[in-house]
N, C-alpha and C positions, 0 to 999 in steps of 0.2 A: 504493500500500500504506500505510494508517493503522501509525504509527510508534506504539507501546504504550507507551511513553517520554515520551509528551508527553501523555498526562493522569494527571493530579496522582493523588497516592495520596490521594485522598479516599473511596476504595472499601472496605467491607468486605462480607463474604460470611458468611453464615449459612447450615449444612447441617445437618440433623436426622439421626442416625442409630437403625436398630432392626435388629440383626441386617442388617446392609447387606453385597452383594457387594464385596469389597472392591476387586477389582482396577475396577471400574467406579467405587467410589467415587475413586480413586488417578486414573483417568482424567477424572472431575471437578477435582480437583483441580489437574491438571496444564495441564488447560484457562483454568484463568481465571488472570485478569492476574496476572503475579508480584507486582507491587508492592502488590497489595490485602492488606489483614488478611483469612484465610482463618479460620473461627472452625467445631469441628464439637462439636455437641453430641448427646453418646451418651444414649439412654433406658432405658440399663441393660439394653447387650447379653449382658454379661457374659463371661467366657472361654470360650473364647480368641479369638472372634471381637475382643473388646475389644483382646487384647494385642497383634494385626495390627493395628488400626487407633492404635496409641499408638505401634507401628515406623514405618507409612506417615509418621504427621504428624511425627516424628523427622526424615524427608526433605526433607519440604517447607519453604521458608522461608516466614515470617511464619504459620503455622496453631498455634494453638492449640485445645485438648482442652479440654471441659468435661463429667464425667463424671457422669450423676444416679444416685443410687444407687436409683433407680425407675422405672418407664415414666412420664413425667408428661403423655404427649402430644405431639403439633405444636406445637400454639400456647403452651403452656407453656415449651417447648424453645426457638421461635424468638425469646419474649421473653427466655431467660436467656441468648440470646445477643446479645440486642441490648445487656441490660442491661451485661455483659461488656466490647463493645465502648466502650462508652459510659461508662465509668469509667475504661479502657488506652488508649483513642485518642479523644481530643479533636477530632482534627483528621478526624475521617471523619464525610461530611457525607452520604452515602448508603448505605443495605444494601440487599443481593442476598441475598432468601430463596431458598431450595435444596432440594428434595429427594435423598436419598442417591444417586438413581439418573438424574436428571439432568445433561446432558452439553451444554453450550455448544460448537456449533461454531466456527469461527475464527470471532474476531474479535467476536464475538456480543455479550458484554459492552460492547463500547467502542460497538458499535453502540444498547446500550441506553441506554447514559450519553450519548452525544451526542444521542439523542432527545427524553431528560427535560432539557436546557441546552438545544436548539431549543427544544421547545415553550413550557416556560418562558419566552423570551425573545418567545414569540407572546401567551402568556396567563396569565393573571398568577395563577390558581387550578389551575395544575397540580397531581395528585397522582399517579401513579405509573404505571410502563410497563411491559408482559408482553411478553416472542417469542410465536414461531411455536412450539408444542411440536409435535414430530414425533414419532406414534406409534414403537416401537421394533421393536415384533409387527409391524405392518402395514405401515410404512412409508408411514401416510396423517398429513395434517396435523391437529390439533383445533378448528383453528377462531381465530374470537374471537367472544366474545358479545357482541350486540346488541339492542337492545330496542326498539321502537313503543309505541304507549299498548296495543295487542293482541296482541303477537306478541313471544315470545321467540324467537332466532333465532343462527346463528352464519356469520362472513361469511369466504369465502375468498378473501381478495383476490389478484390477479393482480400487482399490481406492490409496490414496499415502500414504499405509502404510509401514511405510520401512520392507525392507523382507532381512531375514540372508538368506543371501549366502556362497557358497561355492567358487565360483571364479567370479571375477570383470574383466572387461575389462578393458585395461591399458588407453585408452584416459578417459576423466573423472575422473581418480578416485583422492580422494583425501588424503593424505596422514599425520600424525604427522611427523617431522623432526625428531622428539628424535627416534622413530620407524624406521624410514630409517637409521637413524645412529645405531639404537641396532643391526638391522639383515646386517649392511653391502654394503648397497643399492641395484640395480640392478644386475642381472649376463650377466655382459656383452660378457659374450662367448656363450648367445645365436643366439646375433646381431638382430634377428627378429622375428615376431611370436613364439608367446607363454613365452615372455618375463611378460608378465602381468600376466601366469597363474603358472609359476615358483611362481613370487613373491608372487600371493595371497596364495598358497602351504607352502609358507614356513612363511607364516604371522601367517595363521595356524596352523601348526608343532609348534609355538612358542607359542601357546595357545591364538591368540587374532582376534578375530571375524569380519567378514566380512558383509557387509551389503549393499544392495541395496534401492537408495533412487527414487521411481517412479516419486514423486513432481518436481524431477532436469530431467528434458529434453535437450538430446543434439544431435544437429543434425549430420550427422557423417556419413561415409562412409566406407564402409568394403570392401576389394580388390579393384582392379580396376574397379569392379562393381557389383550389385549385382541382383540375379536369383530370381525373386516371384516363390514359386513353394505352391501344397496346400497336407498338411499331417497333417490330421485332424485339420484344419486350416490352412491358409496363414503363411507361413516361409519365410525367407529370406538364401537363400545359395551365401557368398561371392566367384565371381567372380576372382578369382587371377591369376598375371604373371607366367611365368615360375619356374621365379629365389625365387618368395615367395612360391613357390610349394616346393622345396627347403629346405629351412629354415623351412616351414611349418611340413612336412615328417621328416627330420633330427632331429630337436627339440621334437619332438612329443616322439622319439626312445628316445633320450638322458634322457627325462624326466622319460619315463617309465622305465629306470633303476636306478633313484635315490626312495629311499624308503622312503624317505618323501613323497612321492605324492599316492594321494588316490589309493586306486586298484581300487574302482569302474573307477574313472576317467581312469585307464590306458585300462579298459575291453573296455567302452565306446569310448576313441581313436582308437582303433583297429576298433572298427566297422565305426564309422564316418570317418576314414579315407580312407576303404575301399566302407563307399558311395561316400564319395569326390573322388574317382577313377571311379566311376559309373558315377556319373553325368557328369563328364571330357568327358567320352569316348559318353555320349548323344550329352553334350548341348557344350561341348570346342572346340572353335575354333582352339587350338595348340595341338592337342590328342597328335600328334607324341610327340613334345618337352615336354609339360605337364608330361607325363611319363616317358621321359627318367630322368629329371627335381625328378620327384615321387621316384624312383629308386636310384638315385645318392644321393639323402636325407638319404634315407632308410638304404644304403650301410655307409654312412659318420656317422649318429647314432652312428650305431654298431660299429663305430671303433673307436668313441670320448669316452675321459674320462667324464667317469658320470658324474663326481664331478668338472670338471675344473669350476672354477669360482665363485665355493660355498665354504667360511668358513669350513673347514674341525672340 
């Protein structure tokens, strides 16, 4: 049994919240290492969902509250909590970005900090390490992505060997501070989906390597719910709102014309996006909105600048 006493509090924890369950977030919370700076930043949920979550962090030791008095986003969110971190604790030398509704199983965390000090000690351009996310609907796993010069793909490995990746999901993953600070943090003019795949893109582009840790299990939710559907095994297709149709489509375009980001990934968005229009028009209960939503994205893409938000 790993003794949670014996690695250093060099850990802090970034959680975003927006109207979040609480007792699931309280169960996050409870989950990860006591000794970590737990840091949660609300996107102006407002009352009284607000004034649950300011008695929750009252409980917990070492979590602090940062309250925006506006929705500013993901990536807005998880850099003013790094920023936070990073002026109150000197001594914390990695964050663990979070979604509200993700949930480490035992031990999960310490599993992901001994992978990122292994591999480190193997290769000297390390950058950052994701779990296994476990749907929560379906109770199938998501994967980790993978890349060829032709083929986007996602791999289920059978045993916990950690497997290089191409791109990390953003709850999970865990990050060096010195790293966030070299590239600039977050691009917060994505505001949502595909903020984690920006970053892992340009972790890349920087020459330092990505990595999936299978041993770290976190339970986790994708859209507002998600679709068991079977294509040469059981997959999980996330379920999403309108307004993340949106965001989803928009972001997708924006990305495919910065030239940092793989082509294979950009050939493979075209098509995946064109099934997530497939599947809308089977299994969505908001077809109509869903596409107009699909469209308004697509249109707002092509007319944002590529580059806003990235380091020129």
């Amino acid at each position: 049994m790993h003794d949670s006493t014996a690695m250093p509090s060099r850990l802090a924890t970034v959680t975003v919240t927006y109207h979040p369950e609480v007792p699931a977030l309280e169960a996050q919370l409870r989950a990860l290492p006591a000794k970590s700076l737990k840091v949660l930043v609300d996107n102006a949920s407002g009352e009284p969902v607000l004034s649950r979550i300011r008695r929750l962090v009252d409980t917990v030791p070492r979590t602090m509250l940062i309250e925006c008095e506006r929705n500013e986003g993901l990536a807005a969110a998880l850099n003013r909590g790094v920023d936070a971190i990073c002026a109150s604790a000197s001594e914390v030398e990695e964050v663990l970005f979070l979604d509200q509704d993700s949930v480490p199983l035992k031990d999960s965390v310490h599993v992901l900090q001994r992978a990122l000090h292994s591999l480190r000690e193997r290769e000297e351009r390390v950058g950052c390490v994701g779990p296994s996310l476990l749907d929560v609907d379906t109770g199938l796993r998501h994967g980790f992505h993978q890349a060829t010069r032709w083929r986007w793909k996602r791999a289920y490995p059978s045993d916990d060997a950690y497997v290089h990746c191409a791109n990390l999901n953003g709850s999970g993953t865990l990050v060096p501070i010195e790293l966030y600070r070299a590239l600039g943090g977050l691009d917060a003019s994505l505001f949502i989906d595909h903020v984690d795949t920006e970053w892992s893109f340009r972790v890349a582009a920087a020459g330092y390597s990505l990595w999936g840790v299978p041993g770290a299990v976190f339970e986790h939710s994708m859209g507002v719910s998600g679709a068991r559907f079977w294509l040469l095994g059981w997959r999980v297709w996330p379920v999403r709102s309108p307004l993340r149709m949106f965001f989803l489509y928009r972001n997708a375009v924006i990305l495919m014309r910065r030239t940092y980001v793989p082509r294979v990934w950009k050939f493979w968005a075209v098509v995946k996006l064109a099934v997530n229009a497939l599947v809308v028009l089977i299994l969505g209960p908001q077809r109509k909105t869903q596409f107009e939503r699909m469209w308004s994205g697509i249109r707002a893409g092509l007319r944002a600048d590529p580059l806003e938000g990235v380091d020129r």
